[in-house]
N, C-alpha and C positions, 0 to 999 in steps of 0.2 A: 361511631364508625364500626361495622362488621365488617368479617373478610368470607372466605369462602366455604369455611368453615362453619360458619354459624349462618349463612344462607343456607348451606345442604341440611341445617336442621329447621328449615322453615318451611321448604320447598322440594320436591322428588327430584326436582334434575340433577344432573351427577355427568362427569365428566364420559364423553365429548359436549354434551349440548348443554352444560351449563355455561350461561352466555354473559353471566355478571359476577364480576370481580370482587366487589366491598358498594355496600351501602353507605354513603356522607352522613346522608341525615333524613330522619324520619319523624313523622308527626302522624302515629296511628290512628287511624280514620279522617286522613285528609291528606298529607301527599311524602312522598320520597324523592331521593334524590340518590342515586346509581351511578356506578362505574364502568366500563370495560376494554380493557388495554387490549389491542387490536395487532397482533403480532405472524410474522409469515413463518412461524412456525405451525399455523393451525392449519387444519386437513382441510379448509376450503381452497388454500393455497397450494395444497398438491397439485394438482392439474390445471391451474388458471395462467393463462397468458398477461394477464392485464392486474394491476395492484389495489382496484377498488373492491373492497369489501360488499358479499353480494349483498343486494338488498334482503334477501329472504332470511338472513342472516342479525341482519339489522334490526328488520322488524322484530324477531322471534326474542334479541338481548331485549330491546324496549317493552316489549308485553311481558317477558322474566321479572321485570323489573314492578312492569301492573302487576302481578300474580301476587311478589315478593309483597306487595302494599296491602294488596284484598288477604290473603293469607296473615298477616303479621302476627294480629290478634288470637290466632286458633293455628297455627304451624302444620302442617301435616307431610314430613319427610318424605311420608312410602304411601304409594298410589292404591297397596293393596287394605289401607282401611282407613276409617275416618272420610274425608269429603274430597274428590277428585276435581281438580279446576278444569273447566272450561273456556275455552275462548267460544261466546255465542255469537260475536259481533264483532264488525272491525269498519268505519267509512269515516271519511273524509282528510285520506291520508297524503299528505303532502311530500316529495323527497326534493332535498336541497343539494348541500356540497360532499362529495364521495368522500368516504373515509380510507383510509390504507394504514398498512401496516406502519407501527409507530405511532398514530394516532390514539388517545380517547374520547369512549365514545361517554358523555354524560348524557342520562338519563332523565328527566322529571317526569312523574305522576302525580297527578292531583284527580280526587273524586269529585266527580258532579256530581252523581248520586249513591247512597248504599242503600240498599233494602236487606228483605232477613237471610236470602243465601246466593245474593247477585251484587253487582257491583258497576257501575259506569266511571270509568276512567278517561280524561283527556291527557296529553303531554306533548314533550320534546324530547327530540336529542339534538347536542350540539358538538360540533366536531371544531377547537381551538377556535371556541366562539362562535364558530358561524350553526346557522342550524343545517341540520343533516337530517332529520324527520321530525315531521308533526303530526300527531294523530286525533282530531276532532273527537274521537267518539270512537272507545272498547270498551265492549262487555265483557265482565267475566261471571261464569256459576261455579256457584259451590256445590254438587251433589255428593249423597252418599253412595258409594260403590256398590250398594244391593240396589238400590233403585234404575244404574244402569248395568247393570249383570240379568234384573230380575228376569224370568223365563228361560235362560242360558243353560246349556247342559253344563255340569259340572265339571 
């Protein structure tokens, strides 16, 4: 198990938008399994009438979670060097039962396929068992930071 500490050395996100808590368990180059404790203390919860956790919110912990998997092997904290993740893809997303504050959200990722700087992910999350997302099919890339900067004024 990691906590969030040792995800921010895996991964660039960093507090507000880092959306996962601790890693259970991993099995590099094949799947994870993620946390995240859903509390109304977060700044989604500033201005909401209603106590379901937005979807766009939901999604973004679960793909943190693909990233944290595609990344394990090669880490790259800071966006300004080494290989920048992408999200190139995302279909056949299913949403189940809402989450709210007090709730966790458990994550899984598994690879259907890796190639040399891409990656294809399926999963879930489950919210006290029941499912709350399914995602058929995300992709992620790994590029290096000069190849999407290249022609950029300095």
């Amino acid at each position: 198990m990691i906590g969030a500490g040792q995800i921010r050395e895996i991964i660039p996100h960093r507090y507000p938008i880092l959306l996962i808590d601790r890693v259970d368990e991993v099995v590099p180059g094949q799947r994870l399994v993620a946390r995240k404790a859903i509390t109304v203390a977060e700044s989604a919860y500033r201005d909401r009438a209603d106590d379901a956790y937005p979807l766009s919110l939901l999604l973004e912990s679960w793909a943190q979670a693909a990233v944290l998997l595609a990344c394990w092997d090669t880490p790259n904290p800071d966006v300004v060097t080494g290989k920048v993740e992408l999200a190139t893809g995302i279909r056949g997303v299913r949403i189940g039962v809402s989450a709210v504050p007090g709730d966790v959200l458990v994550h899984e990722v598994v690879i259907v396929r890796a190639l040399d700087d891409a990656m294809i992910v399926s999963g879930t999350t489950t919210v006290n068992g029941e499912s709350a997302l399914v995602v058929e099919q995300f992709s992620v890339a790994l590029r290096d930071l000069s190849v999407l900067t290249a022609g950029q004024p300095s």
